[in-house]
C-alpha positions in Angstrom: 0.0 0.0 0.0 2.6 3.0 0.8 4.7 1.6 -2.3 1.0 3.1 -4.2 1.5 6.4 -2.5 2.4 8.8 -5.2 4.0 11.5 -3.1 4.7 10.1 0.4 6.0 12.4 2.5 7.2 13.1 6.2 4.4 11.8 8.1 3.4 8.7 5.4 7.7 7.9 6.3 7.4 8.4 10.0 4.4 6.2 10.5 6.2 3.2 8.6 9.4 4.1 11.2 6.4 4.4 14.1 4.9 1.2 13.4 8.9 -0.8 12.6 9.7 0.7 16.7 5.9 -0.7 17.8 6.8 -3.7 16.4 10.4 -4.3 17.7 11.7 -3.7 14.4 14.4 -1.1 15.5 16.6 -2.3 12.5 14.4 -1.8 9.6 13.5 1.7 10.6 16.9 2.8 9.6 16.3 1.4 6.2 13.1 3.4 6.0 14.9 6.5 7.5 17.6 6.4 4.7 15.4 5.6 2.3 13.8 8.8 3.5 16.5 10.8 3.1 16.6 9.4 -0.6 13.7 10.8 -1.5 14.4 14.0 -1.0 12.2 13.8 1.9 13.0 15.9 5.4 12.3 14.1 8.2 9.9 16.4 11.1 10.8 16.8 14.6 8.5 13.7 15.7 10.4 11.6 12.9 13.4 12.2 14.8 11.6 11.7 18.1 10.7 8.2 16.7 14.7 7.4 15.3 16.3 8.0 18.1 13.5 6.3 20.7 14.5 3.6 17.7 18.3 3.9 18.3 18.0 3.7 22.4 16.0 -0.3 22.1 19.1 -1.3 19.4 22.7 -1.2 19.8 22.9 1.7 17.1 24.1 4.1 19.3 26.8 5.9 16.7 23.6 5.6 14.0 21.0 8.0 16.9 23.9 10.2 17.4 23.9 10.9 14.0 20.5 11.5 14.0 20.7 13.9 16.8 23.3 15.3 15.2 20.8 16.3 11.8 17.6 16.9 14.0 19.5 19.8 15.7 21.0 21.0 12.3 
């Protein structure tokens, strides 16, 4: 169904990243969140909220200071 989307943008991308942290999927939502990024899409403030709530249950610690490091940029 989002593949159908013709212009996803940030909140279609956060609620894939919302639902991969709901589900224990910390992992995938980086995928998503690059994949993001490769769509010329800017993540929003609760996008970010969501990565880094990701990064904190994984072991992707240098991955959610990166994060931090773009949401604050």
């Amino acid at each position: 169904m989002f593949d159908e989307i013709l212009s996803p943008y940030e909140v279609s991308w956060t609620c894939m990243i919302s639902g991969c942290v709901e589900n224990g999927d910390e992992n995938h939502t980086l995928v998503i969140y690059h994949n993001t990024r490769r769509s010329g899409v800017f993540p929003n403030e609760y996008t970010f909220a969501t990565l880094i709530k990701a990064c904190s249950y994984s072991t992707e610690l240098e991955q959610g200071r990166q994060i931090h490091a773009n949401a604050i940029n």
